[in-house]
LOLO-305144 format. One record per residue (C-alpha): x, y, z. Coordinates in steps of 0.001 Angstrom, whole numbers, padded with zeros to 6 digits, always signed. Layout:
! LOLO-305144
XYZ ...
***
This chain:
! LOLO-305144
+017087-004010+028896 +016042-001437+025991 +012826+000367+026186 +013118+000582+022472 +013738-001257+019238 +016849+000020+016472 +014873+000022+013170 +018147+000039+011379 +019125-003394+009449 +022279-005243+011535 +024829-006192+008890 +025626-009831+011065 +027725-010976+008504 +031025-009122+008305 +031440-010645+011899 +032006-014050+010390 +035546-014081+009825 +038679-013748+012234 +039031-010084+012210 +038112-007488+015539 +034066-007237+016029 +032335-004208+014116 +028908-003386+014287 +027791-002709+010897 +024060-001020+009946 +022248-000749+006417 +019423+002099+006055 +018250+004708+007881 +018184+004488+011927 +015206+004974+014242 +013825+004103+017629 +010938+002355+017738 +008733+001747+020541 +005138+000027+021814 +002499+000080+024034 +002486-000889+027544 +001508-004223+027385 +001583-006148+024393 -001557-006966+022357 -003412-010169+023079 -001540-013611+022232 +001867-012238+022086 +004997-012338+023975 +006297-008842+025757 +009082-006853+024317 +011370-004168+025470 +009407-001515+027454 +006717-003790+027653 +008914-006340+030407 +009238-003593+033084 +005718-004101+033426 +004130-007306+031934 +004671-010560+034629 +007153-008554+036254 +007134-011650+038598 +009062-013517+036075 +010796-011065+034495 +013811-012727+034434 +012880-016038+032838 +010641-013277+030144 +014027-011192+029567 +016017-014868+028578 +013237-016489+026720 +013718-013062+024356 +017045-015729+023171 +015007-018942+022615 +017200-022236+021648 +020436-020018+020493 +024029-019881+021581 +023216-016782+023604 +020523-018095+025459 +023008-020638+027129 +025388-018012+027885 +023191-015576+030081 +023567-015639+034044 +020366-015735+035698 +022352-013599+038628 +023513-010828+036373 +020609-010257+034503 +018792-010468+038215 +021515-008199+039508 +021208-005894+036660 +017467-005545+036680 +017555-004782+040556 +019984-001688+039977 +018257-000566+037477 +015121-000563+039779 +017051+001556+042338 +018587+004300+039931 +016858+004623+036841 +014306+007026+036885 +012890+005558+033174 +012255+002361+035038 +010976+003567+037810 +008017+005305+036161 +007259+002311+034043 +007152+000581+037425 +004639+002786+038596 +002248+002368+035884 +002717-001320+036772 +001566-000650+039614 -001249+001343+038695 -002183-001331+036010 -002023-003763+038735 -004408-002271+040810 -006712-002236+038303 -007410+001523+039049 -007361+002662+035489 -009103+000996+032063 -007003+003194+030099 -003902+004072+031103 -001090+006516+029608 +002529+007241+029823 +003940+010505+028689 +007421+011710+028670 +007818+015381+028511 +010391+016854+025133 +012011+019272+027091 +012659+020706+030428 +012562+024895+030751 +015227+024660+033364 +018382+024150+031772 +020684+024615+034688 +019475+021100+036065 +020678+018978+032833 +023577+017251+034102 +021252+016689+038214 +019923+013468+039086 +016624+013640+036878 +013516+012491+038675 +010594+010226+038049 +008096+013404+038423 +010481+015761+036072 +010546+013638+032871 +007001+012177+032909 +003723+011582+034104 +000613+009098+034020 -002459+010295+032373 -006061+008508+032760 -008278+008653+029622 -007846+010955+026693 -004862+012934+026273 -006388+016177+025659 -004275+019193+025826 -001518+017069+027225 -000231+015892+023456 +002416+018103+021974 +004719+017282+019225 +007761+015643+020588 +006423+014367+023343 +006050+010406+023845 +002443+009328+024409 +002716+005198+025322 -000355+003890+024749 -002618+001401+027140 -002360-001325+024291 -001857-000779+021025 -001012-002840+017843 +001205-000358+015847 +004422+001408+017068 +005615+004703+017039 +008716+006314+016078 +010771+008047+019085 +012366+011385+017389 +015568+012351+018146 +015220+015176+019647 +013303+013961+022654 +016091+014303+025965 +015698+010296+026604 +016346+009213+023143 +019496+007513+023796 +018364+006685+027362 +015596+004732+026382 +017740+002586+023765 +020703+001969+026413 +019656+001633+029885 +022832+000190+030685 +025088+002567+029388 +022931+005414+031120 +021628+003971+034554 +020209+007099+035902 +018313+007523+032746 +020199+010888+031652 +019101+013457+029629 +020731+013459+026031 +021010+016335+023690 +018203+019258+023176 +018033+021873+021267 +018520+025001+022590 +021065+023732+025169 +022871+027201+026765 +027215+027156+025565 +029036+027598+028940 +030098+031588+028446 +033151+030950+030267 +034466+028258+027277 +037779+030093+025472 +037539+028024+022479 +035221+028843+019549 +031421+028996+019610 +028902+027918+017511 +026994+030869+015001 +023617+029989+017030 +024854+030240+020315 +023789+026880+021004 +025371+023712+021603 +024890+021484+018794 +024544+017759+018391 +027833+017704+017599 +029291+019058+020141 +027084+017684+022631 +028007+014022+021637 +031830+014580+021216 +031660+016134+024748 +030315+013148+025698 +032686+010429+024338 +035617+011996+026121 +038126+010994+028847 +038518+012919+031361 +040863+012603+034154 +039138+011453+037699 +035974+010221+036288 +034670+007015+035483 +032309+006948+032652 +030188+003911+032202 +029422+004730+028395 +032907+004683+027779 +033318+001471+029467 +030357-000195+027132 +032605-002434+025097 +030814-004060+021729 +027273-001706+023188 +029772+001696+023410 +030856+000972+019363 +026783+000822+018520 +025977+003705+020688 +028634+005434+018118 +027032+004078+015367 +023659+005203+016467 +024721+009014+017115 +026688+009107+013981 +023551+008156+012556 +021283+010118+014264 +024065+013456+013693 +023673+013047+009923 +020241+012860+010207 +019897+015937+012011 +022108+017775+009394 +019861+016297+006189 +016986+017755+008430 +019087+020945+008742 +019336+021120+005191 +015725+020338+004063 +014485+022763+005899 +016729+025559+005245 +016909+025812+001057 +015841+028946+000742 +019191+030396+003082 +021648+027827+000336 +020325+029692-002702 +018801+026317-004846 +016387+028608-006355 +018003+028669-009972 +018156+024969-009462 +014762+023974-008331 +013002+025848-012288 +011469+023715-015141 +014708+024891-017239 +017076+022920-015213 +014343+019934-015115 +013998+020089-018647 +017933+020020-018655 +018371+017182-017117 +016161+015520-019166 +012609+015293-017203 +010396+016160-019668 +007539+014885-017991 +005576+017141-015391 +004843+014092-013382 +008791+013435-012600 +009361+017203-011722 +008954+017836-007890 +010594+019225-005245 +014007+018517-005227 +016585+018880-001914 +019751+020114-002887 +022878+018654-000734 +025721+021631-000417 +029764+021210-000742 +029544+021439+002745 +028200+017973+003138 +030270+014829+002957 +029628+012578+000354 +026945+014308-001470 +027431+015034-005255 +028196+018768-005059 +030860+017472-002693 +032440+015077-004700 +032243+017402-007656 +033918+020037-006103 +036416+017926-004986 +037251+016537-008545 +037200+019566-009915 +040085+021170-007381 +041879+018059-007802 +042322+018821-011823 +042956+022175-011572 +045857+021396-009555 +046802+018896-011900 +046330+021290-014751 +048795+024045-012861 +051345+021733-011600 +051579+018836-013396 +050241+014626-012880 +051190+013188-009272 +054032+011062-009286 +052803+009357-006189 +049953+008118-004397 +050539+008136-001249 +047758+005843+001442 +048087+005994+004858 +045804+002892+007356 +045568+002388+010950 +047513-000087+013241 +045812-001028+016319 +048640-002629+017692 +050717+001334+017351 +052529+001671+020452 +050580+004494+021468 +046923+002503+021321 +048562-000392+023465 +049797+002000+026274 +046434+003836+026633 +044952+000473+026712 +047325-000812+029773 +045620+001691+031724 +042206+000180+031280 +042119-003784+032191 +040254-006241+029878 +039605-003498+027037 +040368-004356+023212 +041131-001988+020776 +037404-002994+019070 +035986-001439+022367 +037686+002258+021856 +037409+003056+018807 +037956+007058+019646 +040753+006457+021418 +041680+004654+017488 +040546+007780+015541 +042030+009976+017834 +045961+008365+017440 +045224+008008+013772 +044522+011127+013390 +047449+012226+015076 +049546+010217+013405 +047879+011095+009982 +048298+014922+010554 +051919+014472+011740 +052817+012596+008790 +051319+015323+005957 +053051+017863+008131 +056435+015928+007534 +055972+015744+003770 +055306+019607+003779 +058411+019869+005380 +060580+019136+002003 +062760+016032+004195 +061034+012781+002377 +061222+014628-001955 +062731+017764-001361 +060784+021224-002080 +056873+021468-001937 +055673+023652-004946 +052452+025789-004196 +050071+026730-006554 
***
């Protein structure tokens, strides 16, 4: 039901053995997507089935599974059923229906779809969105009408084009399902709620992160379908996790000057590091400390980890501490919600680790399991 393709590579085969389902990606993730109906000779994909033989569309959505085991395990009635609601409530689909229509009638050579970046009203994110509110057709050139972010779908077209992530239906396109009423994700420049006690970010924005943790949580008297996504909810983590870090390289590319790289960036630490050659000397991106996993991380980490050593002595332990999913804890919150496995929450599995982690470093601080801590 995607109006989009993941251009990240699926890792299929850590699936093969007995152990719980994970959805596993290699490479960099993007959303790809097409024109409105798919160049001459060849068979319609995602976006390109809400409006191609829509008179079929069934039989086109299961022939997308040709002679495999999956194939033989859709229901014509669900994905009927499913393609009906999705009529009704999703705006996304709704507009794609209408330049079906349009198409139909024969009323335009050239037809194109554009979804708007952003929406100046901010007080109306989290309202029904509308089919008039997040797009629009447009007959002939584009003109003025193109701006940077925005999605321009094409009449036909042989190439694709790369959905960024900060348009407001970037995660709405890729899971219809998960959002029905076609949602608005995270944009930038999203107003903090002034009457939150906790702490608040140095731009006075929400960020991504904060935006998709909100998300992801339970909260008591509502039903959230993302949450209820099983295998689909663990890739839609995968995908923001993804899509966070990318935003945070971004961050970081564009903001050098503010982490003081300058010293780093001359020919004296190029010729240092051994590139002698003008042709291998460009412009470098430095990753801070404050990023996980990059060098300056790990090195700074390594070096704390001596100096400790060098104050108080060698470790006389090493301590490792994994994750149960059948812990008492995960099995009770999963009682309350029939017909889910421990593979389908895995926040609810961070969270109790976590927990449990925190609980059990606070315990060794303590001086009950080897007596007195020493502190440097």
């Amino acid at each position: 039901m995607a109006f989009t393709s993941m251009g990240a590579k699926v890792d299929a085969s850590i699936n093969k053995g007995q152990g719980p389902y994970v959805f596993k990606i290699n490479g960099q993730v993007h959303h790809l997507m097409g024109s409105l109906l798919p160049p001459e000779g060849e068979s319609p994909k995602f976006a390109q089935l809400y409006i191609y033989d829509t008179q079929n569309e069934v039989n086109n959505r299961m022939s997308c599974f040709p002679h495999s085991e999956a194939s033989s395990k859709l229901d014509e009635q669900i994905v009927g059923g499913l393609i009906k609601m999705l009529d009704e409530c999703n705006v996304l689909v709704q507009l794609f229906r209408l330049a079906r229509d349009r198409i139909n009638q024969q009323s335009a050579s050239s037809l194109r779809l554009r979804l708007h970046d952003t929406v100046s009203n901010h007080d109306a994110q989290y309202n029904q969105p509308t089919c008039d509110g997040i797009g629009g057709l447009i007959v002939g050139d584009i003109g003025q009408f193109h701006t940077e972010r925005d999605i321009i779908i094409e009449h036909k077209a042989t190439g694709l084009q790369r959905i960024t992530k900060l348009h407001p239906k970037y995660m709405a396109l890729q899971y219809p399902i998960l959002f029905p009423y076609g949602e608005d994700g995270y944009t930038k420049g999203l107003p903090w709620n002034p009457a939150f006690k906790g702490g608040k970010p140095k731009t006075g924005g929400v960020s991504m992160r904060a935006f998709l943790g909100y998300q992801i949580q339970d909260r008591p008297g509502q039903d959230s379908t993302l949450l209820k996504g099983g295998r689909l909810f663990q890739q839609y983590l995968v995908d923001a996790y993804a899509t966070l870090e990318e935003d945070r390289l971004d961050f970081i590319r564009t903001n050098q000057s503010s982490l003081r790289t300058e010293r780093l960036k001359g020919i004296h630490e190029a010729l240092k590091n051994g590139n002698a050659s003008g042709s291998d000397i460009g412009k470098r991106i430095i990753l801070p400390t404050s990023f996980t996993g990059s060098a300056r991380y790990m090195i700074n980490n390594y070096q704390d980890a001596m100096a400790i050593c060098r104050h108080l002595g060698n470790p006389d332990l090493f301590i490792t501490f994994t994750c149960n999913a059948r812990w008492p804890e995960i099995i009770e919150d999963l009682r309350e919600r029939p017909g889910c496995k421990a593979e389908d929450r895995p926040d609810i599995i961070s969270r109790v680790f976590k927990a449990k982690l925190d609980h059990m470093i606070k315990y060794i601080k303590s001086g009950k399991p080897f007596g007195k801590i020493e502190s440097g």
